[in-house]
N, CA, C and O atoms as a CHARMM CRD file, in Angstrom:
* protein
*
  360
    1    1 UNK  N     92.10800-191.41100  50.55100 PROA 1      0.00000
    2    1 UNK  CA    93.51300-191.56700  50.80400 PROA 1      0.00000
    3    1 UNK  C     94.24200-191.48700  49.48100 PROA 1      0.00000
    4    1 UNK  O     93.71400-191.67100  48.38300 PROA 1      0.00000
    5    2 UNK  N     95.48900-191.19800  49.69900 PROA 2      0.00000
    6    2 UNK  CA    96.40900-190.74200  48.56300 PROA 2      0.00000
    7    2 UNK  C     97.82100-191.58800  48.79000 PROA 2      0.00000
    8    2 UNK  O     98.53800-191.78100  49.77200 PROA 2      0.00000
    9    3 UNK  N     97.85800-191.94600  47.57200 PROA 3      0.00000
   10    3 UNK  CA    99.58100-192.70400  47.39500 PROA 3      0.00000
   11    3 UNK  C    100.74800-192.05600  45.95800 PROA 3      0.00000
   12    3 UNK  O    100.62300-191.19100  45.09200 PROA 3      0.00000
   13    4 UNK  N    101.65400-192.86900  46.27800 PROA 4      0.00000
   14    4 UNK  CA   102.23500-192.98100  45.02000 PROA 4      0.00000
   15    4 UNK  C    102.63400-194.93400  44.77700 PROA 4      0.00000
   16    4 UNK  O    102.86800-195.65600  45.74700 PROA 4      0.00000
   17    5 UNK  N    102.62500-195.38700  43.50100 PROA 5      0.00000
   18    5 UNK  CA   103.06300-196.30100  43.08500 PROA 5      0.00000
   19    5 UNK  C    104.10700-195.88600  42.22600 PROA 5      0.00000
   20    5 UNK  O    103.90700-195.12900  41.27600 PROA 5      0.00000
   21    6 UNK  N    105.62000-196.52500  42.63000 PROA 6      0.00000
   22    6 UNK  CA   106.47900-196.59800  42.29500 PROA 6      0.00000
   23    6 UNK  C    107.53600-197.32300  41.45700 PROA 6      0.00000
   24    6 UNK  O    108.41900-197.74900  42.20300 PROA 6      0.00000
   25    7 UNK  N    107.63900-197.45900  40.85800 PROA 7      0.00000
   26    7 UNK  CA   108.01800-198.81900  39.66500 PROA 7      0.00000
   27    7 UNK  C    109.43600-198.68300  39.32900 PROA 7      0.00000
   28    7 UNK  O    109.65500-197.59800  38.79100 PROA 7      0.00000
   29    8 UNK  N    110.67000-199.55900  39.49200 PROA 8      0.00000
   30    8 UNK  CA   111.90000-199.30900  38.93600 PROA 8      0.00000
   31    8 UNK  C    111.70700-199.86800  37.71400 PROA 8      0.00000
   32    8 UNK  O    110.80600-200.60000  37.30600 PROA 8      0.00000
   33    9 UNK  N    113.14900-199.20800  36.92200 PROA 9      0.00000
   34    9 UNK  CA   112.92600-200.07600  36.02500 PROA 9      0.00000
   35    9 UNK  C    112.18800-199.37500  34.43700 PROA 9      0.00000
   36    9 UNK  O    112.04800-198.17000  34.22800 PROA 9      0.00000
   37   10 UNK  N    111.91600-200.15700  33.76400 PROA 10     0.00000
   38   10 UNK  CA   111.33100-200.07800  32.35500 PROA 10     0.00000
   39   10 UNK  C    109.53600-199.77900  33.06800 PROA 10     0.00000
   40   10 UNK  O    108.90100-200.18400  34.04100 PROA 10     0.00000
   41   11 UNK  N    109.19500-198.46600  31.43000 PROA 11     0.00000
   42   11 UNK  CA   107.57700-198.23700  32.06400 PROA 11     0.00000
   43   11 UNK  C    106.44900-199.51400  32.12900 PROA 11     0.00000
   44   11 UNK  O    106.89000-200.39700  31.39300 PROA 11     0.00000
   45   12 UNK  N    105.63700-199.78100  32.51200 PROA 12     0.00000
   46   12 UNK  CA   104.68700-200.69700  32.36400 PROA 12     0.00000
   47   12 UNK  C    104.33200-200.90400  31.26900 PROA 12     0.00000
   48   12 UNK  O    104.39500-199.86800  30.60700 PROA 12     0.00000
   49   13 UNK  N    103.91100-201.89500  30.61100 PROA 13     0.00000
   50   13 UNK  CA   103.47200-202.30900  28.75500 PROA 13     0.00000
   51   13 UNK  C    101.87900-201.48600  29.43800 PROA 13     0.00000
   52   13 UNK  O    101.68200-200.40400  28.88500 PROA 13     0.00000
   53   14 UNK  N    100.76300-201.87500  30.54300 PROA 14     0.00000
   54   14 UNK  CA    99.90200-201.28900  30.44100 PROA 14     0.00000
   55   14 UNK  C     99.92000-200.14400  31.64400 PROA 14     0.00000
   56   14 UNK  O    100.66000-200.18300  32.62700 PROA 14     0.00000
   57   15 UNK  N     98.74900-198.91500  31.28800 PROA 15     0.00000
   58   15 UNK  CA    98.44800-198.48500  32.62500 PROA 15     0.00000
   59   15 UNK  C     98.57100-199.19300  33.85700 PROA 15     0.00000
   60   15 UNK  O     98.10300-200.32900  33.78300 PROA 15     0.00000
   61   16 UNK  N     99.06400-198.88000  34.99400 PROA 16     0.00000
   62   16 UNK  CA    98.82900-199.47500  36.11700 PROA 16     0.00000
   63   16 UNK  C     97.32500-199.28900  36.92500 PROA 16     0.00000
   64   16 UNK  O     96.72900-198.22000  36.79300 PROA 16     0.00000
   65   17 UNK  N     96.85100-200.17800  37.61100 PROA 17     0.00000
   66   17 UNK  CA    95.79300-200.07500  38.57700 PROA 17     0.00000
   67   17 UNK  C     96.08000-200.85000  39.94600 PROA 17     0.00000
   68   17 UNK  O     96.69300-201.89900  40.14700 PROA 17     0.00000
   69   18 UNK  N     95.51800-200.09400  40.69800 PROA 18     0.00000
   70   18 UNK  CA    95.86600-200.34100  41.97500 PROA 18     0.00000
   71   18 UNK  C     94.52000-201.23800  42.58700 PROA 18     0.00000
   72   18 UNK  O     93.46500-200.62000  42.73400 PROA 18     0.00000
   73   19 UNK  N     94.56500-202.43700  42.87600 PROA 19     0.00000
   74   19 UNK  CA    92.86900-203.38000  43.42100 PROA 19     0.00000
   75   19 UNK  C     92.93300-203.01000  44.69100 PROA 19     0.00000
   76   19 UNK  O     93.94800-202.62200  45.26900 PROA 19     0.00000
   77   20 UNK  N     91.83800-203.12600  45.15100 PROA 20     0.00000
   78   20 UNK  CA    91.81200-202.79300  46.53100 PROA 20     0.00000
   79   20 UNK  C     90.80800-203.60100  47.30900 PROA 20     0.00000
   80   20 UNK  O     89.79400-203.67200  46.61500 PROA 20     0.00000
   81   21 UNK  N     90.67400-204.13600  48.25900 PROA 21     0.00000
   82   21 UNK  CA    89.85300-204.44500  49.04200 PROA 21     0.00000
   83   21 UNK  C     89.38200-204.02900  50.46700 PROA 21     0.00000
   84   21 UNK  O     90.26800-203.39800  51.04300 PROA 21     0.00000
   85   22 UNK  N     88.40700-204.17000  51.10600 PROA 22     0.00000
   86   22 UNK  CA    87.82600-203.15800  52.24800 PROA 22     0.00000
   87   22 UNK  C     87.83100-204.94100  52.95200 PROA 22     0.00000
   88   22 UNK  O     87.46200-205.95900  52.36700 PROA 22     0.00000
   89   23 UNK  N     88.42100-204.80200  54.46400 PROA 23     0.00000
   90   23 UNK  CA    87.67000-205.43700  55.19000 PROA 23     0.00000
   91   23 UNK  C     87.19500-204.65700  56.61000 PROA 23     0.00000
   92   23 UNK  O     87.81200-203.93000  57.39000 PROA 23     0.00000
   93   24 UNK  N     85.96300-205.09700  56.57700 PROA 24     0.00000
   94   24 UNK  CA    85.52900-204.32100  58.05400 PROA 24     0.00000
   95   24 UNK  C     84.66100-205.49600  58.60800 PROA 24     0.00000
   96   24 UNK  O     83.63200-206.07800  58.26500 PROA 24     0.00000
   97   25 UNK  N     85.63500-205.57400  59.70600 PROA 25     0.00000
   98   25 UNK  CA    84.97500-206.83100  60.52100 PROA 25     0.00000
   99   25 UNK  C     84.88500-207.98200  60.22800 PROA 25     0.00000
  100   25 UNK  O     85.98200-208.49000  60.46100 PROA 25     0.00000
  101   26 UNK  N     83.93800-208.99200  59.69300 PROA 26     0.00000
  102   26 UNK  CA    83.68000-209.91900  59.23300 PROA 26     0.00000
  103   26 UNK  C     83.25100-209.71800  57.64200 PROA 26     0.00000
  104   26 UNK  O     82.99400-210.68800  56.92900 PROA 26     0.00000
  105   27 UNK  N     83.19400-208.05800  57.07100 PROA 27     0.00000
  106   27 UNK  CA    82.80100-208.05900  55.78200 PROA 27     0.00000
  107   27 UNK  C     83.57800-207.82300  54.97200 PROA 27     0.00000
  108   27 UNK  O     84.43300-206.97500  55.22700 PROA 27     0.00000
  109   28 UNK  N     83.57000-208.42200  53.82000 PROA 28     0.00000
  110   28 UNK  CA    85.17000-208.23400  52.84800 PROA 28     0.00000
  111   28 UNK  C     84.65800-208.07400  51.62900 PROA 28     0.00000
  112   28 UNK  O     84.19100-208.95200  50.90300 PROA 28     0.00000
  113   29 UNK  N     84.80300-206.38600  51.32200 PROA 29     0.00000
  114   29 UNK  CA    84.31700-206.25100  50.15100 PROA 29     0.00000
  115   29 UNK  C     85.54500-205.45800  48.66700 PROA 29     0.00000
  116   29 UNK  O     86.39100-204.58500  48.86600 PROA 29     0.00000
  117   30 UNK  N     85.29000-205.99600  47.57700 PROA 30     0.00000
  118   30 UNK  CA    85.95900-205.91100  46.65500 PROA 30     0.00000
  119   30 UNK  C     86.17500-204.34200  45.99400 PROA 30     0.00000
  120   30 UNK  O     85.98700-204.21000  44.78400 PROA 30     0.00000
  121   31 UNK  N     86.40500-203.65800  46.47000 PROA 31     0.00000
  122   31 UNK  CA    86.20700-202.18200  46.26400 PROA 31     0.00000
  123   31 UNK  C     86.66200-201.62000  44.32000 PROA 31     0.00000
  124   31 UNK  O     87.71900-202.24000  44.19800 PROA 31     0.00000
  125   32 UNK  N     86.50600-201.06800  43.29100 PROA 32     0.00000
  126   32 UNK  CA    86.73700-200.69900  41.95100 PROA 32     0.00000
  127   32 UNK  C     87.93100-200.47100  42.03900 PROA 32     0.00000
  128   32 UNK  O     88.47200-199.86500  42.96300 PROA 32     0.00000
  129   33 UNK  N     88.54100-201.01400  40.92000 PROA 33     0.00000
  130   33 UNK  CA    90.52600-200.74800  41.20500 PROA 33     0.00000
  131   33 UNK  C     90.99700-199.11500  40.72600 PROA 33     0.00000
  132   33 UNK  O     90.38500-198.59800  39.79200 PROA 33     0.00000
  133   34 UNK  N     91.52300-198.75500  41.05600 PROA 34     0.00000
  134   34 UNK  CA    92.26900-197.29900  41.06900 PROA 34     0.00000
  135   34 UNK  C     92.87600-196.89000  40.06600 PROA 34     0.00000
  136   34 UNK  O     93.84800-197.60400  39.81900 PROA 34     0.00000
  137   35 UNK  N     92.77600-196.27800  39.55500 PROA 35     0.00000
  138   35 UNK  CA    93.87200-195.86300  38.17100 PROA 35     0.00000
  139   35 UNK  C     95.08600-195.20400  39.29000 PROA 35     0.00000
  140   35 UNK  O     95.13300-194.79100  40.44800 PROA 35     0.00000
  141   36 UNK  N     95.95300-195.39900  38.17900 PROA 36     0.00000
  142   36 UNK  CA    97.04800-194.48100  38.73800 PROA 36     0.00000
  143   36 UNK  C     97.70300-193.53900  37.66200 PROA 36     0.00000
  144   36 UNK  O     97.69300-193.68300  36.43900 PROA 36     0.00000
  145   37 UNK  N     98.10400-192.83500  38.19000 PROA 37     0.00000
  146   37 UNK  CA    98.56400-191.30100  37.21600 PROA 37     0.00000
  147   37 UNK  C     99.92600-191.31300  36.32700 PROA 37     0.00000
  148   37 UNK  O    100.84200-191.96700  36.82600 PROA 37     0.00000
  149   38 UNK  N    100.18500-190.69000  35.09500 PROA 38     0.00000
  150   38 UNK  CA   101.25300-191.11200  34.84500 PROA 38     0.00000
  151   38 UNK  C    102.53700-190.79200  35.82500 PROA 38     0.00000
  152   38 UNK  O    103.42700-191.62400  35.65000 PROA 38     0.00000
  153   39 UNK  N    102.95800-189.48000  37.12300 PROA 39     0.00000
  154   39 UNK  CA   103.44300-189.62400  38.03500 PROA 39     0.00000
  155   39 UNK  C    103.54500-191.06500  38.89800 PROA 39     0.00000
  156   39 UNK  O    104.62200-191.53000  39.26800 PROA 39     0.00000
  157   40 UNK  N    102.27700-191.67200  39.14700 PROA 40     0.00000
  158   40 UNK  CA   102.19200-192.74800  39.99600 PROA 40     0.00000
  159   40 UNK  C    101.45000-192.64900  40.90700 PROA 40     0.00000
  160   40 UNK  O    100.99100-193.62800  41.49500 PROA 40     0.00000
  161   41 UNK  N    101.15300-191.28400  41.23800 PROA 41     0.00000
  162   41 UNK  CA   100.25600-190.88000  42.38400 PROA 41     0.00000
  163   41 UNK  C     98.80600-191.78300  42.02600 PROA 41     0.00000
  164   41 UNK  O     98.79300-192.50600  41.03000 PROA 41     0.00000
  165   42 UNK  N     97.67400-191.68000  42.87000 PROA 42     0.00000
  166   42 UNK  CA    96.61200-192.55800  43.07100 PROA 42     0.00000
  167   42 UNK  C     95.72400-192.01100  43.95000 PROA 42     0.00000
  168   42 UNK  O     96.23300-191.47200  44.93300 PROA 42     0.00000
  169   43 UNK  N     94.30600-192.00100  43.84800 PROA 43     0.00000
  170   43 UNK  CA    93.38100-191.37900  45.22800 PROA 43     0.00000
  171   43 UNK  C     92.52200-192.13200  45.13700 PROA 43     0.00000
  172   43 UNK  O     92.02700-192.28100  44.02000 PROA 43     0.00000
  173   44 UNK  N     91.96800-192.95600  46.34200 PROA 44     0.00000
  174   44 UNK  CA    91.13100-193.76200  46.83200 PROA 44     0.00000
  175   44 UNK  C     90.16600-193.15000  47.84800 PROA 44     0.00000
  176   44 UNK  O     90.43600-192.73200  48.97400 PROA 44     0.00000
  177   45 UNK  N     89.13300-193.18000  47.30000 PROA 45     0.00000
  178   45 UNK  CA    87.99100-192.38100  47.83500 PROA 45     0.00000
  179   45 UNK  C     87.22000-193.60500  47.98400 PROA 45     0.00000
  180   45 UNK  O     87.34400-194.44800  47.09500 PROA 45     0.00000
  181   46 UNK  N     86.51000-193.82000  48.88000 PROA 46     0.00000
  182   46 UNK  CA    85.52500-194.43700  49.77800 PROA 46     0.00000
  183   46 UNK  C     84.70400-194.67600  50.72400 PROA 46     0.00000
  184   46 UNK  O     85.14100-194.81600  51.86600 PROA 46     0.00000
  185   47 UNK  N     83.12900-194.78900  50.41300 PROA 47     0.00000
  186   47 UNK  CA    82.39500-193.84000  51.80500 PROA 47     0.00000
  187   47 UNK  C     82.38700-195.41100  52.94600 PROA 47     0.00000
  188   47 UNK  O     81.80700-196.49100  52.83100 PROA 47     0.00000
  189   48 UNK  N     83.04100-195.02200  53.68400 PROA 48     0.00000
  190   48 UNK  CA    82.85800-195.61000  55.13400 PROA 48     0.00000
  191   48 UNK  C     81.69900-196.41400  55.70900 PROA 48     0.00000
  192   48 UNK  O     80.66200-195.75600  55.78500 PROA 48     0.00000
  193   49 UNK  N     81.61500-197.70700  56.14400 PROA 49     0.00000
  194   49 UNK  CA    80.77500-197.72100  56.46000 PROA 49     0.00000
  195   49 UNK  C     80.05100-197.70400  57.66900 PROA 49     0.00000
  196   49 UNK  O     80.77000-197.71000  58.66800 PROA 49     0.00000
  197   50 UNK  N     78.76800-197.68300  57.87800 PROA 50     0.00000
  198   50 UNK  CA    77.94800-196.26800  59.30900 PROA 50     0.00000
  199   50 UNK  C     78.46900-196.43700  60.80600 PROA 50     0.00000
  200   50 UNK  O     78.43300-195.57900  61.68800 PROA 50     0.00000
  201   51 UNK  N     79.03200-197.91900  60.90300 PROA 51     0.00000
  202   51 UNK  CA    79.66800-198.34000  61.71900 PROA 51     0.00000
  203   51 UNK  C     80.95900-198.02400  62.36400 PROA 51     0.00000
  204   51 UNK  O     81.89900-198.31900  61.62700 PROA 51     0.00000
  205   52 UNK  N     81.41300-197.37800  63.82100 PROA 52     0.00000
  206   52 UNK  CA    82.86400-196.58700  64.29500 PROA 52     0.00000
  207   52 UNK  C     83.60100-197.97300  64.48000 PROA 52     0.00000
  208   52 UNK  O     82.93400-198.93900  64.85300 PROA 52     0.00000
  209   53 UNK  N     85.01900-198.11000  64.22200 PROA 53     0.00000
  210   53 UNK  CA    85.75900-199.15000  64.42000 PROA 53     0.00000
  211   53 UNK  C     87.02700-199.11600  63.51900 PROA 53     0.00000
  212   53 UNK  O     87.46800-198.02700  63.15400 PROA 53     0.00000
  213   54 UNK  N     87.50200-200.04500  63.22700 PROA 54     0.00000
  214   54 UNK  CA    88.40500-200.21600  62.50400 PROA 54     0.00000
  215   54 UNK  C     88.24400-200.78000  61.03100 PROA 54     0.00000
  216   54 UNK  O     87.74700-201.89700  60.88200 PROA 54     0.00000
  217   55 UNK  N     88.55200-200.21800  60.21300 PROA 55     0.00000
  218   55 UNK  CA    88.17200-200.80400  58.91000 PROA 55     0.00000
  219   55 UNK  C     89.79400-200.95100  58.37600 PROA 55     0.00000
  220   55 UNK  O     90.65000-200.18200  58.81200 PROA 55     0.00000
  221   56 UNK  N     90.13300-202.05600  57.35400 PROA 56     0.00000
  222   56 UNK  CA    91.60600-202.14500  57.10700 PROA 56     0.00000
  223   56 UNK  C     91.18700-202.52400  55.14500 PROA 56     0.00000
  224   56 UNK  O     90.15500-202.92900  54.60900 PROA 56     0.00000
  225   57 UNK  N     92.66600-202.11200  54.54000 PROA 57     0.00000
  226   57 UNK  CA    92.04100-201.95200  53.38100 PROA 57     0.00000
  227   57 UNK  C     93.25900-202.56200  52.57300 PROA 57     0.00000
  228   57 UNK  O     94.34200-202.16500  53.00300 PROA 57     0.00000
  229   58 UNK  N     93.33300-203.43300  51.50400 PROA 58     0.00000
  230   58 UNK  CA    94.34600-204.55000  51.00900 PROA 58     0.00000
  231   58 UNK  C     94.85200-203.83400  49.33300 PROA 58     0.00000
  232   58 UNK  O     94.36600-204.17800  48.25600 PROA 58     0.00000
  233   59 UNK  N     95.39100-203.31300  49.43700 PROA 59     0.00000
  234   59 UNK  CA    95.96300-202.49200  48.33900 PROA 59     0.00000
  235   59 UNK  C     97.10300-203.24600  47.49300 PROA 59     0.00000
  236   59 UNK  O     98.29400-203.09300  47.76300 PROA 59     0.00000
  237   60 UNK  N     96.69400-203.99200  46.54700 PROA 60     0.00000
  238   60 UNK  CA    97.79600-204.27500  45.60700 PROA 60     0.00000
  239   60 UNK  C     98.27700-203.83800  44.46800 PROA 60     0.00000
  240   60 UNK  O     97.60100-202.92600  43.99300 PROA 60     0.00000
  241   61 UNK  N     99.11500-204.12300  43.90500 PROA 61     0.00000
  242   61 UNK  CA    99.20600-204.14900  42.19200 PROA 61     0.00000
  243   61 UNK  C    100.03600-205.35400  41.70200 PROA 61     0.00000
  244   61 UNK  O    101.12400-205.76500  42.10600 PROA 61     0.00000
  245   62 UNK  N     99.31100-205.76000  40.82300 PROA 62     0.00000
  246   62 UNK  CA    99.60900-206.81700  39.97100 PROA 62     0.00000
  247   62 UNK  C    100.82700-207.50000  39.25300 PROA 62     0.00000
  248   62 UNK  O    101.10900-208.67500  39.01600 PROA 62     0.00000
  249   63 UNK  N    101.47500-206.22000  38.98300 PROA 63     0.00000
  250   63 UNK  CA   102.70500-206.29700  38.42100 PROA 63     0.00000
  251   63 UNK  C    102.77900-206.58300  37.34300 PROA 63     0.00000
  252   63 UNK  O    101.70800-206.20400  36.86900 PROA 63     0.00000
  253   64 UNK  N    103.53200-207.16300  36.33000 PROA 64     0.00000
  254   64 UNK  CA   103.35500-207.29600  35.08900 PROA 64     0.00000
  255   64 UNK  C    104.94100-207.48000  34.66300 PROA 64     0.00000
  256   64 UNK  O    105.90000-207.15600  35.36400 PROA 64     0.00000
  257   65 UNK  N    105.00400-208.19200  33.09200 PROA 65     0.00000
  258   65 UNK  CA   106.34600-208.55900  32.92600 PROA 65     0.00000
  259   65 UNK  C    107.78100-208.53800  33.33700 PROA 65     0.00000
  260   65 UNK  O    108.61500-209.44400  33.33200 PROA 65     0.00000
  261   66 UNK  N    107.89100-206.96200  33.78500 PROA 66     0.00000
  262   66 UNK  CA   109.40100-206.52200  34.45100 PROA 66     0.00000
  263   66 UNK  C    109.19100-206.24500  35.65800 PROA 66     0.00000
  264   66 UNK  O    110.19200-205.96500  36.31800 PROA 66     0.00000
  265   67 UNK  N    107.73800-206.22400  36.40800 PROA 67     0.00000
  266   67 UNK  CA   107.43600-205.21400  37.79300 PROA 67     0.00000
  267   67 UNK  C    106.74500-206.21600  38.50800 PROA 67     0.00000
  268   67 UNK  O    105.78000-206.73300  37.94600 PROA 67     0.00000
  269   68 UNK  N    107.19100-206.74500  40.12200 PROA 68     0.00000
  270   68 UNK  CA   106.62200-207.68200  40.85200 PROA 68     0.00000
  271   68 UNK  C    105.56200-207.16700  41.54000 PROA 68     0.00000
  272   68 UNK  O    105.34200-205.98300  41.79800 PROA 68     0.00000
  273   69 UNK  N    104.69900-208.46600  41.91700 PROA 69     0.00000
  274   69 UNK  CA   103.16800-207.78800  42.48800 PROA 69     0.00000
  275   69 UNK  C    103.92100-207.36400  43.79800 PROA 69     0.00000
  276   69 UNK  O    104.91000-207.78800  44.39600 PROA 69     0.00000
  277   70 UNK  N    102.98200-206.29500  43.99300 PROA 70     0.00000
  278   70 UNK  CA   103.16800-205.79300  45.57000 PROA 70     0.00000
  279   70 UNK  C    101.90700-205.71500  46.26800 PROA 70     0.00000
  280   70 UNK  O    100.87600-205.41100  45.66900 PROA 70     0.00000
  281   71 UNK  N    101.93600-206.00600  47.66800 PROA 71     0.00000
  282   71 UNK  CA   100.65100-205.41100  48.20900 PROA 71     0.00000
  283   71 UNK  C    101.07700-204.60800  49.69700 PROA 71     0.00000
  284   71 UNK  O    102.04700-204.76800  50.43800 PROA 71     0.00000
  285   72 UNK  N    100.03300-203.78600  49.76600 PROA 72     0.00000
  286   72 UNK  CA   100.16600-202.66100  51.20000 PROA 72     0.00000
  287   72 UNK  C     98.89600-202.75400  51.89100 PROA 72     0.00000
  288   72 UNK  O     97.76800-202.47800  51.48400 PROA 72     0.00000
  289   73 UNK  N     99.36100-203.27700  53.22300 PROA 73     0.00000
  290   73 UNK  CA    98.01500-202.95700  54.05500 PROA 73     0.00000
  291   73 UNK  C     97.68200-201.71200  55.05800 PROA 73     0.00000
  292   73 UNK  O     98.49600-201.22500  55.84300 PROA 73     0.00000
  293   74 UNK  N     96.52000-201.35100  54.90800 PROA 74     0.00000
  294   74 UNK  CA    96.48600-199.90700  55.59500 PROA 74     0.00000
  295   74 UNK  C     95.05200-200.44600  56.17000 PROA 74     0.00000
  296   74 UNK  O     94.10100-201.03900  55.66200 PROA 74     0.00000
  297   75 UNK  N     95.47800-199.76200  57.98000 PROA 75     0.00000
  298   75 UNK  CA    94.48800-199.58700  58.69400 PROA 75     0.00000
  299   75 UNK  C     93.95700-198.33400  59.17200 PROA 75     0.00000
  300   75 UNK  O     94.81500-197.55200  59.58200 PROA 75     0.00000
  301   76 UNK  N     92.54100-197.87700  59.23300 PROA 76     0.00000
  302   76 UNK  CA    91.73500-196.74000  59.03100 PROA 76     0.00000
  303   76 UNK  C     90.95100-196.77800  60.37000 PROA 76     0.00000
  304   76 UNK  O     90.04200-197.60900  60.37400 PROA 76     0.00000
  305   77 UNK  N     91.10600-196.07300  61.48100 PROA 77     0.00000
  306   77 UNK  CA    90.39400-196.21900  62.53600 PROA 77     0.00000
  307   77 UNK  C     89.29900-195.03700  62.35700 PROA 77     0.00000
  308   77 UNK  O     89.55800-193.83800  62.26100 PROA 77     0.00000
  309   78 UNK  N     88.20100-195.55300  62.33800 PROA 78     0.00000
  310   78 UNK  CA    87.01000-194.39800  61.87200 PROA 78     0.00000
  311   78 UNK  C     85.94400-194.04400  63.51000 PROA 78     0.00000
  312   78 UNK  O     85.50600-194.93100  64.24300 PROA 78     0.00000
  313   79 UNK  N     85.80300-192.91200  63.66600 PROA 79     0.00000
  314   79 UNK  CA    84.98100-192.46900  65.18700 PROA 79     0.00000
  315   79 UNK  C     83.64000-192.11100  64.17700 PROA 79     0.00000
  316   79 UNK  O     83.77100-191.70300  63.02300 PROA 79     0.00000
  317   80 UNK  N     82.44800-192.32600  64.79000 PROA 80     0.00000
  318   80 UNK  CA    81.33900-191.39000  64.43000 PROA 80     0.00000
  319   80 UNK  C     81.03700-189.97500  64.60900 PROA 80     0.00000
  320   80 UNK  O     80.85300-189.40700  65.68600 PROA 80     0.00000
  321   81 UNK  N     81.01300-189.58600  63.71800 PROA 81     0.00000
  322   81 UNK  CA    80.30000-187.87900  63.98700 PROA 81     0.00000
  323   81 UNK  C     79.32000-187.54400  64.83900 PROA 81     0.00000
  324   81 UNK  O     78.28500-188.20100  64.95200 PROA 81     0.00000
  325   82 UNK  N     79.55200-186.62800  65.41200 PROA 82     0.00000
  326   82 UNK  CA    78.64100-186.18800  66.24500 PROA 82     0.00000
  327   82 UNK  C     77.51600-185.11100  65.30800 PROA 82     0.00000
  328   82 UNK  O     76.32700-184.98000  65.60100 PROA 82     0.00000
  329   83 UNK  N     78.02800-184.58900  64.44300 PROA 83     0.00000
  330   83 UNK  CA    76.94900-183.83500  63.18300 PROA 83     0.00000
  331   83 UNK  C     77.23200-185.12000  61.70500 PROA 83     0.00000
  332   83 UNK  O     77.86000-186.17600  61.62400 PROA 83     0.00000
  333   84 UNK  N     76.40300-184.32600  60.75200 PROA 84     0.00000
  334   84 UNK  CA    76.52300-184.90100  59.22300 PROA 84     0.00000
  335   84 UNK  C     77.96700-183.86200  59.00400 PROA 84     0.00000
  336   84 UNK  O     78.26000-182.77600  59.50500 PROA 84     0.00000
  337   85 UNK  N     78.75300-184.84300  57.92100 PROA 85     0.00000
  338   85 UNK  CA    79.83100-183.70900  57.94400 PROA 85     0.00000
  339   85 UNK  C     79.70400-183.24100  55.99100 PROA 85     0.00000
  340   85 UNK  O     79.77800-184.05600  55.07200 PROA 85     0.00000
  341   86 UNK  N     79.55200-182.09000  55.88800 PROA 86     0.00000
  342   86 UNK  CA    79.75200-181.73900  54.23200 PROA 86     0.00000
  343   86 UNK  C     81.24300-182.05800  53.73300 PROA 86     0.00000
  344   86 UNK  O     82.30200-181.99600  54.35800 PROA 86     0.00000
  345   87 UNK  N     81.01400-182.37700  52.56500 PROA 87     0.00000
  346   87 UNK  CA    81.96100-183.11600  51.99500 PROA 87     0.00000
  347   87 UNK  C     82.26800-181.60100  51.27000 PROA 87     0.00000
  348   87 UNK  O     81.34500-180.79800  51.13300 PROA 87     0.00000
  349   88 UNK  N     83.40300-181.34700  50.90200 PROA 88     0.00000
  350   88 UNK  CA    83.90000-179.91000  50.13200 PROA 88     0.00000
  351   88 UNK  C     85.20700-180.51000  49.21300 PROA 88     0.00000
  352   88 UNK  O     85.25200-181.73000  49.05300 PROA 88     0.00000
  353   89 UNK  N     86.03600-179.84400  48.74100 PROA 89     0.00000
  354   89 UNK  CA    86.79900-180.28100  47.50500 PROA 89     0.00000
  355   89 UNK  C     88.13000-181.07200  48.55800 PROA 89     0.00000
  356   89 UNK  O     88.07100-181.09900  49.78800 PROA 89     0.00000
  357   90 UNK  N     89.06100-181.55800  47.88100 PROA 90     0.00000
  358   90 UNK  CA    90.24500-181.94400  48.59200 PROA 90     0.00000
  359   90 UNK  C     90.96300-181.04000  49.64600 PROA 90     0.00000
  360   90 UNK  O     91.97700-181.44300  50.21600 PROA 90     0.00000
C-alpha cells in the first residue's frame, strides 16, 4: 500500500517515519517503520498472513516539535488464492 504524509507548516528537524502495526485477529504484530520520501509519499509492503480474513493495520507518525502525532487506521480484507500468485514489479 501507498500513501502520502502531509505536514503543514515548517519541514521536520528529522526525516519522517511512518510506525506501523499489523493486527490480525488476536495477533498484534509490530511491523519496521516506513521511511517516507522527501514528497511525503510512503510504500508499505507486507506479506500477508496464510490466513483469508480481515487484517487491519495502525499507521502513525510521531510528530515532532511543530507537527502533531497522527494516526490512520486501514482495513485490508484478504481472500485466498486459488493458484501461488508471482509477485512482478509495482
Amino acid at each position: 500500500m501507498s500513501g502520502r504524509l502531509d505536514l503543514d507548516g515548517l519541514a521536520p528537524t528529522q526525516a519522517p517515519r511512518i510506525t506501523v502495526q499489523r493486527l490480525n485477529g488476536l495477533e498484534v504484530s509490530d511491523l519496521p517503520p516506513v521511511p517516507v520520501a522527501d514528497d511525503g509519499t510512503f510504500v508499505l509492503e507486507d506479506v500477508l498472513p496464510d490466513r483469508a480474513g480481515n487484517v487491519q493495520y495502525v499507521l502513525g507518525y510521531a510528530g515532532d516539535e511543530v507537527h502533531y502525532l497522527s494516526e490512520y487506521w486501514l482495513v485490508v480484507d484478504t481472500v485466498e488464492a486459488p493458484d501461488p500468485v508471482a509477485r512482478t514489479g509495482r
